[in-house]
DSSP file (Angstrom, degrees, kcal/mol; ACC not computed):
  #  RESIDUE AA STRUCTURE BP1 BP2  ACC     N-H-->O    O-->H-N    N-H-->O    O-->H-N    TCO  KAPPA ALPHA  PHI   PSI    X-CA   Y-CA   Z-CA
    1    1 A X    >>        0   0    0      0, 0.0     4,-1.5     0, 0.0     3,-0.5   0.000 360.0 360.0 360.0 -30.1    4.6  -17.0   -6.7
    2    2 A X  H 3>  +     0   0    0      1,-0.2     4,-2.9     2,-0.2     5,-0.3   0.925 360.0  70.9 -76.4 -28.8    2.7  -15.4   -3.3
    3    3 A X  H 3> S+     0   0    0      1,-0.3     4,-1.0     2,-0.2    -1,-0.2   0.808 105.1  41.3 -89.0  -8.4    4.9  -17.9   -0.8
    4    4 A X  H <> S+     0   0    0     -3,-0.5     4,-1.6     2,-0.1     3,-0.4   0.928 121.1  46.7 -71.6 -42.1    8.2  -15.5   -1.8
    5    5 A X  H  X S+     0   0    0     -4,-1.5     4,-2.0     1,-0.2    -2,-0.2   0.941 113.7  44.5 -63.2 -35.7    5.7  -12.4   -1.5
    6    6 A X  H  < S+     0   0    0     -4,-2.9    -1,-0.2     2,-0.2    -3,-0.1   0.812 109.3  56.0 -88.7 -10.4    4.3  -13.4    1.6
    7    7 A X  H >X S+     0   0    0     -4,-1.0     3,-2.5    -3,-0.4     4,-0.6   0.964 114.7  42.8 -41.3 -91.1    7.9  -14.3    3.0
    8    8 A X  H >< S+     0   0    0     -4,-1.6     3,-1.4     1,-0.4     4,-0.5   0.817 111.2  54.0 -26.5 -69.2    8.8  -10.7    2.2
    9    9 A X  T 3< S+     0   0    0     -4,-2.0    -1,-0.4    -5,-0.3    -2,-0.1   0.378  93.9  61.3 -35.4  -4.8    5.9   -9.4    3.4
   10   10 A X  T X> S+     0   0    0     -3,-2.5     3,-1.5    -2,-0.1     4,-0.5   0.395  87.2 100.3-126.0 -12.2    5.9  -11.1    7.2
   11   11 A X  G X< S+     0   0    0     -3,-1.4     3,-3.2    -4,-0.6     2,-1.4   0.938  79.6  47.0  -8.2 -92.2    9.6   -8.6    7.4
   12   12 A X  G 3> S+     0   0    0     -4,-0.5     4,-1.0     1,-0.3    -1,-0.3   0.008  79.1  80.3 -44.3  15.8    8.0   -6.2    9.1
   13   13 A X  G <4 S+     0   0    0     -3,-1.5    -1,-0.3    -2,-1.4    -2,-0.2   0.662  90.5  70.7-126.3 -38.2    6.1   -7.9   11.9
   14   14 A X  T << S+     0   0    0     -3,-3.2    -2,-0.2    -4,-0.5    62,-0.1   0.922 109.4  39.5 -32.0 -46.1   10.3   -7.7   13.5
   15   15 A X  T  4 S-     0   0    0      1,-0.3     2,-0.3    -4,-0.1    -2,-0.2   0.980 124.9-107.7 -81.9 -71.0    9.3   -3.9   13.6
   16   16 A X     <  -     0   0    0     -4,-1.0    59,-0.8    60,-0.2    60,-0.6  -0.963  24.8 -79.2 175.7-169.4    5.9   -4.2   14.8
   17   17 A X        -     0   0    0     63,-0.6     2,-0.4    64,-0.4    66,-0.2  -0.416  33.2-143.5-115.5-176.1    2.0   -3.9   14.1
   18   18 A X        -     0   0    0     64,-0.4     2,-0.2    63,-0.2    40,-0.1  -0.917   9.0-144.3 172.3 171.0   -0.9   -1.1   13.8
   19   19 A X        +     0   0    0     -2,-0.4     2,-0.3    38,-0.1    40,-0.3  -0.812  41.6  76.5-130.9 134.9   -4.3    0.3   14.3
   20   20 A X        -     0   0    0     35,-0.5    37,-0.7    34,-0.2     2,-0.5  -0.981  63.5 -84.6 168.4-166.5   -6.7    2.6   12.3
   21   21 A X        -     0   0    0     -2,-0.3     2,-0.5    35,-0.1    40,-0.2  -0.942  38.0-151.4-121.7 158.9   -9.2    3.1    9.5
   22   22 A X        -     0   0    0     -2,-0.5    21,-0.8    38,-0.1    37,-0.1  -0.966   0.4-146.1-121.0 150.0   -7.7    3.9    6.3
   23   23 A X  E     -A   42   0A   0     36,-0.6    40,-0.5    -2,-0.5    19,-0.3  -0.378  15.7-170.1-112.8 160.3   -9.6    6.2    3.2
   24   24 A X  E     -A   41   0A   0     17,-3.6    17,-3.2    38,-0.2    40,-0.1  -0.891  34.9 -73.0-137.8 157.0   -8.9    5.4   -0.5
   25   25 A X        -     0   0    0     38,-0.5     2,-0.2    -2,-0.3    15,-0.2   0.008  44.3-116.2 -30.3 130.2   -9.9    7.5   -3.7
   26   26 A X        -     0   0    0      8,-0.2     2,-0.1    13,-0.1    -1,-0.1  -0.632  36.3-100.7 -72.1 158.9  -13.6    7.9   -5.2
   27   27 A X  S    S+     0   0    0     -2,-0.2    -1,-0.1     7,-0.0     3,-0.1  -0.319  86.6  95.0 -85.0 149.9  -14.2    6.8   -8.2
   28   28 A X  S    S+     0   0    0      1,-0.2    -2,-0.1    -2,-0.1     0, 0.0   0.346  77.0  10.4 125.3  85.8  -14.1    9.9  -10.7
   29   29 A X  S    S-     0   0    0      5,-0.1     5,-0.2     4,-0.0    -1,-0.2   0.232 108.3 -42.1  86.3 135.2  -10.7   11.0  -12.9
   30   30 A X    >>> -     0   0    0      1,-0.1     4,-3.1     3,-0.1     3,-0.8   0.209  63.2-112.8 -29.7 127.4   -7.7    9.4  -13.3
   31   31 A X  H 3>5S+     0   0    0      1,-0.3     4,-3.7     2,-0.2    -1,-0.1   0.920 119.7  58.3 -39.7 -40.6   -6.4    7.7   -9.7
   32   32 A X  H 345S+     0   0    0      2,-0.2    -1,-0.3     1,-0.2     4,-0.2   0.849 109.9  33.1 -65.7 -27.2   -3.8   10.2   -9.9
   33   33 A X  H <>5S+     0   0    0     -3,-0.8     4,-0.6     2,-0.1    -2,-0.2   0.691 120.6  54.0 -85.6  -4.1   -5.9   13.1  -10.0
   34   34 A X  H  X5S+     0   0    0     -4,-3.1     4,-0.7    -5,-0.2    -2,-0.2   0.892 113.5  46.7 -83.4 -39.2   -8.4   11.3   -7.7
   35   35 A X  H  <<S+     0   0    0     -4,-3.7    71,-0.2    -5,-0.5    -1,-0.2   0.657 114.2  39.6 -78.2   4.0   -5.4   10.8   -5.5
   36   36 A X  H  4 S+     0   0    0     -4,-0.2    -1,-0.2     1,-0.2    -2,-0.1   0.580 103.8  71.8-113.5 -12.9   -3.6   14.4   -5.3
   37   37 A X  H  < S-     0   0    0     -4,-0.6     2,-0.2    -5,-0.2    -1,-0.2   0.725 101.8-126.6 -88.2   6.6   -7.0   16.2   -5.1
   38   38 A X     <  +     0   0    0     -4,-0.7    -1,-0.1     1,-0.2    -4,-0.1   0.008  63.0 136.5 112.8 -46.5   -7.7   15.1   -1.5
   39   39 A X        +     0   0    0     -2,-0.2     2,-0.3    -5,-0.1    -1,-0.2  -0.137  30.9 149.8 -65.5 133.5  -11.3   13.5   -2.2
   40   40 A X        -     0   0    0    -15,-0.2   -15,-0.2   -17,-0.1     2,-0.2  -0.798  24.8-175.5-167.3 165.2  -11.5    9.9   -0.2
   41   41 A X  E     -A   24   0A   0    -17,-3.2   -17,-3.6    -2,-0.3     2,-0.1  -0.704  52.2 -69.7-124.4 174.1  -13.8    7.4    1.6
   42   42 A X  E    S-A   23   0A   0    -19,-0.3   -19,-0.2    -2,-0.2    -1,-0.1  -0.339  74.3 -76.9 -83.7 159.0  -13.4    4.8    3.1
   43   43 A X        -     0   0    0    -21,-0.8    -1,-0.1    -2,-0.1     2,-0.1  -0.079  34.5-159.5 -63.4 152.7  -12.2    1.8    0.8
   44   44 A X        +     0   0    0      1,-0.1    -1,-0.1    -3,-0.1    22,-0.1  -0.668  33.6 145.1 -81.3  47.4  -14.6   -0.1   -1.6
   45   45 A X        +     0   0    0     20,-0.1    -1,-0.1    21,-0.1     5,-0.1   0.820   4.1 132.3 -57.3 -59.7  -13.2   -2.9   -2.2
   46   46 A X        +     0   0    0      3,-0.1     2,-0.4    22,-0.0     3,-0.1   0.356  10.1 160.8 -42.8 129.6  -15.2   -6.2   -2.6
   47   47 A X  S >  S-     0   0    0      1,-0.3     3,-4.5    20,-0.1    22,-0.1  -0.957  84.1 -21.1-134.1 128.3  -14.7   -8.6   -5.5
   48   48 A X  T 3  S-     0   0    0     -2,-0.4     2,-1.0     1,-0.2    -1,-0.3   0.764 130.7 -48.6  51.5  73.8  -16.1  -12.0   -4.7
   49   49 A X  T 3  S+     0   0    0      1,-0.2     2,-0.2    -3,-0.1    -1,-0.2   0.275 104.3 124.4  85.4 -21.9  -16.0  -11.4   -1.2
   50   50 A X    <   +     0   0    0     -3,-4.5    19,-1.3    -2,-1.0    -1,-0.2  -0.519  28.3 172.1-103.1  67.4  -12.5  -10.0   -0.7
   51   51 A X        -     0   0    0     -2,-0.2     2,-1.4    17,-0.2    17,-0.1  -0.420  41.9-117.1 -78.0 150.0  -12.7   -6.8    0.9
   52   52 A X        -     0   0    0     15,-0.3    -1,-0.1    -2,-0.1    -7,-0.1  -0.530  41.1-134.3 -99.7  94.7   -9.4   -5.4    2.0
   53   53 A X        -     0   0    0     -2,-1.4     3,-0.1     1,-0.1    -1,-0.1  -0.267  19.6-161.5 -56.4 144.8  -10.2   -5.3    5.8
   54   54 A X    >   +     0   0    0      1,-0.1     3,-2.2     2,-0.1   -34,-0.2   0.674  54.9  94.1 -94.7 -12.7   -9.3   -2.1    7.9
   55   55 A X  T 3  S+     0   0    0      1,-0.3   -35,-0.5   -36,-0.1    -1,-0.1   0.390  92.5  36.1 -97.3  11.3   -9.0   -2.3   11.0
   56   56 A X  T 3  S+     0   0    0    -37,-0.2    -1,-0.3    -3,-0.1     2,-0.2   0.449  96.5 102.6-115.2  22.4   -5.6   -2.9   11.9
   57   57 A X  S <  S-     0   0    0     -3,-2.2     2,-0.1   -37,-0.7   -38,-0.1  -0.620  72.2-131.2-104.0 114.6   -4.4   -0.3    8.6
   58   58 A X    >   -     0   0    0     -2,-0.2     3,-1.3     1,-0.1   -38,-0.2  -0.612  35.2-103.2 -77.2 160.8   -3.3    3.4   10.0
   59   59 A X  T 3  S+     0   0    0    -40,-0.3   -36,-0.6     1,-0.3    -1,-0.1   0.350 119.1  75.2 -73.8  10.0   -5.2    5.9    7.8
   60   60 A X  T 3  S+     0   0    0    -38,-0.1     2,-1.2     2,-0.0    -1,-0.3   0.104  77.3  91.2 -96.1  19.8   -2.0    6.7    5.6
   61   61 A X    <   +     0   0    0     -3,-1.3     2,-0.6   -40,-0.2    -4,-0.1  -0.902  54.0 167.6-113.9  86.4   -2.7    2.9    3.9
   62   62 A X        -     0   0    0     -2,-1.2   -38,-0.2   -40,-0.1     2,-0.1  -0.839  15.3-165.9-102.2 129.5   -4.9    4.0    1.1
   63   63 A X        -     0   0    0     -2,-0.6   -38,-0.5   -40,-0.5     2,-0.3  -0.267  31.3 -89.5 -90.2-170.2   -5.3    1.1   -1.5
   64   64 A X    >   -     0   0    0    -40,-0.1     3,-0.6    -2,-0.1     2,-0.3  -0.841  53.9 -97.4-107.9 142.3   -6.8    1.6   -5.4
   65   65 A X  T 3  S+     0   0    0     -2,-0.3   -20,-0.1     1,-0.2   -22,-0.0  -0.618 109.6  34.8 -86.8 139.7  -10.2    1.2   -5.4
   66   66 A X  T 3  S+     0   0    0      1,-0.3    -1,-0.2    -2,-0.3   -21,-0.1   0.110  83.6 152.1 103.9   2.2  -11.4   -2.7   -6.5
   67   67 A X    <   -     0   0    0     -3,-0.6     2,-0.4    22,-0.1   -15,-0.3  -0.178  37.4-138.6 -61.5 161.0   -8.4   -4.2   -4.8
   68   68 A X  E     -B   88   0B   0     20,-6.1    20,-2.0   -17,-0.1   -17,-0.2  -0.950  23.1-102.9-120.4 125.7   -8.7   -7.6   -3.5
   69   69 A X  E     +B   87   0B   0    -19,-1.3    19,-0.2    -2,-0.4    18,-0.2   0.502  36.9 173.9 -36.4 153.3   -7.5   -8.5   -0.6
   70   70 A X  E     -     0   0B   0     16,-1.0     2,-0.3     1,-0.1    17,-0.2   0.246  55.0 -76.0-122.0 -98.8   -4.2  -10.6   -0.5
   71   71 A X  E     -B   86   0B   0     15,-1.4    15,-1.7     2,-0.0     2,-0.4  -0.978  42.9-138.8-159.8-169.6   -3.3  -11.0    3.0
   72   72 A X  E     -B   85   0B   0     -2,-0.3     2,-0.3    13,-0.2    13,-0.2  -0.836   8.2-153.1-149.1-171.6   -1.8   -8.9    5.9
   73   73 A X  E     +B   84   0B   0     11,-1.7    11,-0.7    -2,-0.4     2,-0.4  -0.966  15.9 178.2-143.1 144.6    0.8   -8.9    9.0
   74   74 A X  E     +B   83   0B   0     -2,-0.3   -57,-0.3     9,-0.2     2,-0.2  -0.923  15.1 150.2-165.9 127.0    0.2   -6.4   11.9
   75   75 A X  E     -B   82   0B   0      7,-3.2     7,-0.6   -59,-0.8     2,-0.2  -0.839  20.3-161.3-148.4-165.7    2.9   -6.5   15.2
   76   76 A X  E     -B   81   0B   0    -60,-0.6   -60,-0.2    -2,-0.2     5,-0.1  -0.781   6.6-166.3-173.7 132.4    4.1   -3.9   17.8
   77   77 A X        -     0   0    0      3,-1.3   -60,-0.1    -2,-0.2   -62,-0.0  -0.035  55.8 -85.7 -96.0-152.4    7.1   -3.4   20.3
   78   78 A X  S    S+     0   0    0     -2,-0.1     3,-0.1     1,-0.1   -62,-0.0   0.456 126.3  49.2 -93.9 -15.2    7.4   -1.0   22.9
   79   79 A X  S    S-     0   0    0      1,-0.2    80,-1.6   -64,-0.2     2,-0.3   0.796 119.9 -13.6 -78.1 -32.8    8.7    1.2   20.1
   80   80 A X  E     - C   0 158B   0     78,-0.3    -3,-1.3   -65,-0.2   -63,-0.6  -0.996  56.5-132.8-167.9 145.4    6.8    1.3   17.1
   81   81 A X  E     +BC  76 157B   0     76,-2.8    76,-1.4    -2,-0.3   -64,-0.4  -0.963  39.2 169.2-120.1 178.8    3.6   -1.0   15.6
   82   82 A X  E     +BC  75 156B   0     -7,-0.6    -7,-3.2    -2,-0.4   -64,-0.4  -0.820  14.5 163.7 -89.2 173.9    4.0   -2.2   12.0
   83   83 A X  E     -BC  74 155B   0     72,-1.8    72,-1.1    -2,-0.3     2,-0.4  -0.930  26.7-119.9 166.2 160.7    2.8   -4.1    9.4
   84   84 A X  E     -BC  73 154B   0    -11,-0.7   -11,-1.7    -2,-0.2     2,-0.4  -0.992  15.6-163.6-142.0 142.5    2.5   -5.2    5.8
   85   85 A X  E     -BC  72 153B   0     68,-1.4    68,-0.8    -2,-0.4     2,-0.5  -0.960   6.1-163.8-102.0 107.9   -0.6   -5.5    3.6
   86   86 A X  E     +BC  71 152B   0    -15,-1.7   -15,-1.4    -2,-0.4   -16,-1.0  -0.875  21.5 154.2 -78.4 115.5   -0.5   -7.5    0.4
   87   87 A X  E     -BC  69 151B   0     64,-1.5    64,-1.7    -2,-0.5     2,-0.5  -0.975  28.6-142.8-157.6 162.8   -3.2   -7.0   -2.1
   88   88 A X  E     -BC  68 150B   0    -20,-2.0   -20,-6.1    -2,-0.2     2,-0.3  -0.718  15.5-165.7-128.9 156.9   -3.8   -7.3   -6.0
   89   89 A X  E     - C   0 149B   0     60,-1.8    60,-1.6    -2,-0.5     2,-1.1  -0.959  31.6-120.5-129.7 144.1   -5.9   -5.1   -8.5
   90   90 A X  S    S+     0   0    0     -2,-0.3     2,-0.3    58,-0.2    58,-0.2  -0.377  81.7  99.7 -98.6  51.0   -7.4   -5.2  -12.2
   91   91 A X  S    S-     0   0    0     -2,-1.1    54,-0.2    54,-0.1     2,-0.2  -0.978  79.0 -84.8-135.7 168.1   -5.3   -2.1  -13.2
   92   92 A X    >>  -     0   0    0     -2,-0.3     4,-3.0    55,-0.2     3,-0.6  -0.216  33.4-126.8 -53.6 122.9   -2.3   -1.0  -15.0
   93   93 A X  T 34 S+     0   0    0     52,-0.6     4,-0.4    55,-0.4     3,-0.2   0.666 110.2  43.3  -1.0 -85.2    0.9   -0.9  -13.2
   94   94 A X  T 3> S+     0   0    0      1,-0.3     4,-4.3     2,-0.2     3,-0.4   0.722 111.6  56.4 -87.0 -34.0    1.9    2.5  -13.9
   95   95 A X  H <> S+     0   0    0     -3,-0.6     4,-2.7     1,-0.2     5,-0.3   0.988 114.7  37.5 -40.6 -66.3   -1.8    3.6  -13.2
   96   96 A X  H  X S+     0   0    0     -4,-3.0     4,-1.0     1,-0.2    -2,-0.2   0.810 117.4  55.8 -62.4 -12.2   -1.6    1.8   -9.2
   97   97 A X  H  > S+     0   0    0     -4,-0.4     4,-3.5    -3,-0.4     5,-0.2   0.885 108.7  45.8 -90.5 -43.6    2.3    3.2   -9.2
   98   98 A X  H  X S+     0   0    0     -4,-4.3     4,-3.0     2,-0.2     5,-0.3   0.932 115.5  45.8 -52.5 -42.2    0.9    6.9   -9.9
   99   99 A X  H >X S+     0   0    0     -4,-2.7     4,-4.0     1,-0.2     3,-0.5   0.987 109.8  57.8 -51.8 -64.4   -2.1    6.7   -7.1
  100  100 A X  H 3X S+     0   0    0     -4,-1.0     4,-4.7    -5,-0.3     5,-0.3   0.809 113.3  31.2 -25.8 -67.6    0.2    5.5   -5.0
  101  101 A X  H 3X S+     0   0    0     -4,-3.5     4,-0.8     1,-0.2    -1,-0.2   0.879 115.8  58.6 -48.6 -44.1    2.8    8.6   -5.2
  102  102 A X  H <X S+     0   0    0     -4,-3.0     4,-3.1    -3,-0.5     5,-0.4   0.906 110.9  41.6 -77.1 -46.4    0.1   10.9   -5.6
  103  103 A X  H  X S+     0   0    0     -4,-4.0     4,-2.3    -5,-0.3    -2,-0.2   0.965 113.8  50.9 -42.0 -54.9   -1.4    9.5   -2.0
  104  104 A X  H  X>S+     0   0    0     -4,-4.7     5,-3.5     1,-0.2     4,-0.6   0.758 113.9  45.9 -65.5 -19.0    2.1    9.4    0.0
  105  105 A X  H  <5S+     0   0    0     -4,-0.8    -1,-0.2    -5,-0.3    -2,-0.2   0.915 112.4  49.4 -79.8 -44.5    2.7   13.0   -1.2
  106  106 A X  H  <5S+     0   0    0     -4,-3.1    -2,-0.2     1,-0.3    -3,-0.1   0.900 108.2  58.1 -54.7 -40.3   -0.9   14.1   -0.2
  107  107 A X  H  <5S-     0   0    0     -4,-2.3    -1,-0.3    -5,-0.4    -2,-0.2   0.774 126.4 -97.6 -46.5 -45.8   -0.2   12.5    3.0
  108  108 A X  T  <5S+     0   0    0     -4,-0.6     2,-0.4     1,-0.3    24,-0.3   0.416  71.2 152.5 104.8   1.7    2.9   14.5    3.9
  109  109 A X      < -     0   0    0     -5,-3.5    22,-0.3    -6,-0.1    -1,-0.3  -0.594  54.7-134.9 -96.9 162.9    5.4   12.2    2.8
  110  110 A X        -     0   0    0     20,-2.0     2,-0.5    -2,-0.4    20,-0.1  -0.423  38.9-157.2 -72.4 117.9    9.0   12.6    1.5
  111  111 A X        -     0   0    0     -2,-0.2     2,-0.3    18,-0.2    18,-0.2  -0.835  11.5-170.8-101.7 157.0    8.4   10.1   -1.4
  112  112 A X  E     -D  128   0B   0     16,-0.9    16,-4.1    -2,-0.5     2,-0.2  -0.957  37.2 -18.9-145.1 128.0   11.5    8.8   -2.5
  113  113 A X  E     -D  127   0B   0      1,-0.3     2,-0.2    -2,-0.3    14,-0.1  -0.763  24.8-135.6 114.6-172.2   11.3    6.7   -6.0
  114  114 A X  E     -     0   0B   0     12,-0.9     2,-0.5    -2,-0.2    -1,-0.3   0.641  39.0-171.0-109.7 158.2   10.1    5.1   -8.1
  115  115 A X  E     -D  126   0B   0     11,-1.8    11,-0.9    -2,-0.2     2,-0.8  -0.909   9.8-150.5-125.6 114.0   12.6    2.6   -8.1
  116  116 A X  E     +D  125   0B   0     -2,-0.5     9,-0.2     9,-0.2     2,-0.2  -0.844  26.7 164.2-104.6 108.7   12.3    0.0  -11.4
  117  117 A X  E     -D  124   0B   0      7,-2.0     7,-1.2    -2,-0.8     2,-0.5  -0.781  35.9-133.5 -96.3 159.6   13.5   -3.3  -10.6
  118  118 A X  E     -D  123   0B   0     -2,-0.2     2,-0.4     5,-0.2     5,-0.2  -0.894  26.8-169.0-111.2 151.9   13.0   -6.9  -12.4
  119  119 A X  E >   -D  122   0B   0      3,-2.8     3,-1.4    -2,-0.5    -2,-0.0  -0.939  69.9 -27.4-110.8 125.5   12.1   -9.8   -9.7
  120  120 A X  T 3  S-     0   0    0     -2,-0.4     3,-0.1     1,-0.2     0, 0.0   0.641 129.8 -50.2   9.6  51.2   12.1  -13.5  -10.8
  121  121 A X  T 3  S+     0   0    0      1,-0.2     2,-0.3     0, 0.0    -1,-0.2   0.663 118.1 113.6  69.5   3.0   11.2  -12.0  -14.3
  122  122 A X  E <  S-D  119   0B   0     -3,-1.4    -3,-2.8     2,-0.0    -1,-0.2  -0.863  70.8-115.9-112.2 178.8    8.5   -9.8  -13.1
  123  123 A X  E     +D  118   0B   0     -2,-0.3    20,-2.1    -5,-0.2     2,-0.4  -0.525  34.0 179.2 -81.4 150.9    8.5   -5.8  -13.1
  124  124 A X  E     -DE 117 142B   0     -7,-1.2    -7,-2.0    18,-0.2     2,-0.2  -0.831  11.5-166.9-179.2 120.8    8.3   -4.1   -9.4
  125  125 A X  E     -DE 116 141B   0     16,-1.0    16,-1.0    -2,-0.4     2,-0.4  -0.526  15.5-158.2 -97.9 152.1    8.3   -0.3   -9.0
  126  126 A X  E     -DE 115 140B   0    -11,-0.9   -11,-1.8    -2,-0.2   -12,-0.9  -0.929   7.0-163.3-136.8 162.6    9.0    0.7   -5.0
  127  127 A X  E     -DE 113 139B   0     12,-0.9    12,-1.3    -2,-0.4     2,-0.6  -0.965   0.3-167.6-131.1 124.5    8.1    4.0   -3.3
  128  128 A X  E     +DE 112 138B   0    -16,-4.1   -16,-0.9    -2,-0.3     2,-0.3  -0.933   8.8 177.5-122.3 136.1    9.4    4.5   -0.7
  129  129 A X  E     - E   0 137B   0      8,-3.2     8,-2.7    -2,-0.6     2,-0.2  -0.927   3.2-178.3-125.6 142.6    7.9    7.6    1.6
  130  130 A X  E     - E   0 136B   0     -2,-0.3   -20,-2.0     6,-0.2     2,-0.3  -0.658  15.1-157.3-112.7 178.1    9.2    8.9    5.4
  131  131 A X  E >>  - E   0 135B   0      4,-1.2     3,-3.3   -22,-0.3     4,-1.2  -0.934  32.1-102.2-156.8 142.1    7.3   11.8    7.0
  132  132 A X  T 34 S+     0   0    0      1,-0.4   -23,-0.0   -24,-0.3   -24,-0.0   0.584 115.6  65.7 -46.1 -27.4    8.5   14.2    9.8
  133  133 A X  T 34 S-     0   0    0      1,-0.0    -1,-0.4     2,-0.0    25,-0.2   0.610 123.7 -97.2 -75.7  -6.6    6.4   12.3   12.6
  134  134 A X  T <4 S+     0   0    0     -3,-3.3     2,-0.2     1,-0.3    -2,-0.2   0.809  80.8 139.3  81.6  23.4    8.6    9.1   12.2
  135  135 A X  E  <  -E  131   0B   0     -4,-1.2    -4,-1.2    22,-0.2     2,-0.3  -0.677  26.6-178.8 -91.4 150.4    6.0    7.3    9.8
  136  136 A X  E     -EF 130 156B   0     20,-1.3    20,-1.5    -2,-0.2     2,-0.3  -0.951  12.8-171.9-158.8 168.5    7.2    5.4    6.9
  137  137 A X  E     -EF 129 155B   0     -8,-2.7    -8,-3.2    -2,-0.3     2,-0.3  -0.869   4.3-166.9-178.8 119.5    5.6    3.5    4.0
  138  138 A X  E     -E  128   0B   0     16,-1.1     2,-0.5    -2,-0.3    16,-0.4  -0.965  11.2-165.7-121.4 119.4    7.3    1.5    1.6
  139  139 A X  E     -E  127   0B   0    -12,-1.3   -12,-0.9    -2,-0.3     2,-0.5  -0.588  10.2-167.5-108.1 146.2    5.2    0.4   -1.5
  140  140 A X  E     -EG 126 152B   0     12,-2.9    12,-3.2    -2,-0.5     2,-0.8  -0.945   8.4-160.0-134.4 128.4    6.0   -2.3   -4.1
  141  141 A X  E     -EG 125 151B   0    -16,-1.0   -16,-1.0    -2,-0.5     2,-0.5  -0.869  15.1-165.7-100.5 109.4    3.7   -2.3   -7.3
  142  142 A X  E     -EG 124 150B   0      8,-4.7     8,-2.2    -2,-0.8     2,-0.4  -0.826  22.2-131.9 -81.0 116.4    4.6   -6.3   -8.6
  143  143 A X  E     + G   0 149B   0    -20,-2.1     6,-0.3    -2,-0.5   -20,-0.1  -0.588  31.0 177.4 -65.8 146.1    3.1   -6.2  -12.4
  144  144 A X  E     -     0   0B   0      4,-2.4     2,-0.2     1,-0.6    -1,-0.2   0.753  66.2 -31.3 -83.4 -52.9    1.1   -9.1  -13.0
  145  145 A X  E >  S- G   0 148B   0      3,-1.3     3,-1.0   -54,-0.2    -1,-0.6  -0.917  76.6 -79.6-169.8 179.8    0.2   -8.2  -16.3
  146  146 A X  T 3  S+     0   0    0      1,-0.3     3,-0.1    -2,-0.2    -3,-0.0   0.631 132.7  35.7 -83.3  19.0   -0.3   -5.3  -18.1
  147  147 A X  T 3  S+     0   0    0    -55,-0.2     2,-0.3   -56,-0.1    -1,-0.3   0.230 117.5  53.8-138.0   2.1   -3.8   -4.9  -16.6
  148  148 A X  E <   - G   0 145B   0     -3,-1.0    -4,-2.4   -58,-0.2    -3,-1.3  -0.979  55.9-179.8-132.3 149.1   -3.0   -6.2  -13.2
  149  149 A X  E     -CG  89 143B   0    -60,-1.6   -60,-1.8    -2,-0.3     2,-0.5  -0.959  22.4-138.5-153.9 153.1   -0.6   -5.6  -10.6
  150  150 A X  E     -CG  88 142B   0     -8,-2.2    -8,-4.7    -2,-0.5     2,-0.4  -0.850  24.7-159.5-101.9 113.8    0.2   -6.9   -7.0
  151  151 A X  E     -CG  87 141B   0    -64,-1.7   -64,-1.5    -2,-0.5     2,-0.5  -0.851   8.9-160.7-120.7 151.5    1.1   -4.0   -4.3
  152  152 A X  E     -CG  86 140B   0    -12,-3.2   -12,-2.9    -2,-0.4     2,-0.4  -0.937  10.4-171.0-107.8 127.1    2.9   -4.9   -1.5
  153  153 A X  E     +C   85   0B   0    -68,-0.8   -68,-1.4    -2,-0.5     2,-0.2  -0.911  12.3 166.2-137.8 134.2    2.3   -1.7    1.5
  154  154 A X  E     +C   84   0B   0     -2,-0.4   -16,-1.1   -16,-0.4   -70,-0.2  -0.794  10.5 172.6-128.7 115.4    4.7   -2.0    4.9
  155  155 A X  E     -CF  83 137B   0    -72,-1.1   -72,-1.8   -18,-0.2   -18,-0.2  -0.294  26.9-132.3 -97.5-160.3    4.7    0.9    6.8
  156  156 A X  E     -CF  82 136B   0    -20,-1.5   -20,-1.3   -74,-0.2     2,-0.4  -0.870  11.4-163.3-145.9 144.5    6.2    1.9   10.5
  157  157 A X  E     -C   81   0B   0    -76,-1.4   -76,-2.8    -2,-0.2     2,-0.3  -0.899  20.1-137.8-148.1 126.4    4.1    3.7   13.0
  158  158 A X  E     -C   80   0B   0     -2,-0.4     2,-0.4   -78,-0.2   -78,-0.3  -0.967  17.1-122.2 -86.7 127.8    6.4    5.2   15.7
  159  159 A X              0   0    0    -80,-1.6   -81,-0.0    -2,-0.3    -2,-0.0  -0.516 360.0 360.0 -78.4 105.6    5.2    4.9   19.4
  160  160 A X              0   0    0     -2,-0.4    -1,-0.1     0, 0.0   -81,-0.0   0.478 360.0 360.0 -82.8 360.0    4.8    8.1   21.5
């Protein structure tokens, strides 16, 4: 099942790549109220080892805290850098689809979703958020199960 996601996922490397550290929620209150009240550190990831590296993540990539790392894409043109992150988490769907909204909104972006689609017979919510600077972040929550889900992040970084 990952070599279609990580097809889909390597999309974005046409547009480009990009650089930064990125915050996620503390632990404390639903992930949706952790994510619209503002509170975050930098992420806390590790399971077994798989911490969801930052350093090529602009700080508007916040993940749910406990993901584990999937894998990532990072490219850049003279235009723009991009990138896509794949990584999977031990919560409900609708839980990682709310953080998610609640982030891009805190962030400053126009969220636009959620968009319910079926996939090869699994469930996959998208978000898709732009923001006035020429940023964009499009997220896809893949269910796993009803206690897991698989997010897909590819944003756009415009060049100045």
């Amino acid at each position: 099942m990952m070599k279609p996601l990580l097809a889909i996922a390597a999309l974005p490397l046409l547009l480009g790549g990009c650089g930064g550290e990125a915050p996620a929620a503390k632990t404390g209150g639903s992930p949706t109220e952790v994510a619209a009240s503002g509170i975050t550190e930098v992420v806390k990831s590790a399971v077994k080892g798989n911490t969801i590296p930052r350093d090529n993540l602009p700080d508007f990539v916040e993940t749910y805290e406990g993901g584990r790392y999937g894998t990532s894409f990072f490219g850049s043109n003279e235009k723009r850098k991009s990138g896509t992150l794949l990584y999977t988490v031990a919560a409900a769907p609708a839980d990682v689809v709310g953080f998610h909204m609640a982030s891009m909104k805190r962030l400053g972006f126009e969220v636009a979703g959620p968009k319910k689609r079926v996939v090869r017979d699994r469930n996959e919510t998208v978000i898709e958020g732009t923001a006035a600077d020429g940023r964009s972040l499009t997220v896809v929550v893949i269910e796993q199960s009803p206690a897991e889900a698989t997010v897909q992040m590819n944003y756009v970084v415009p060049l100045t």
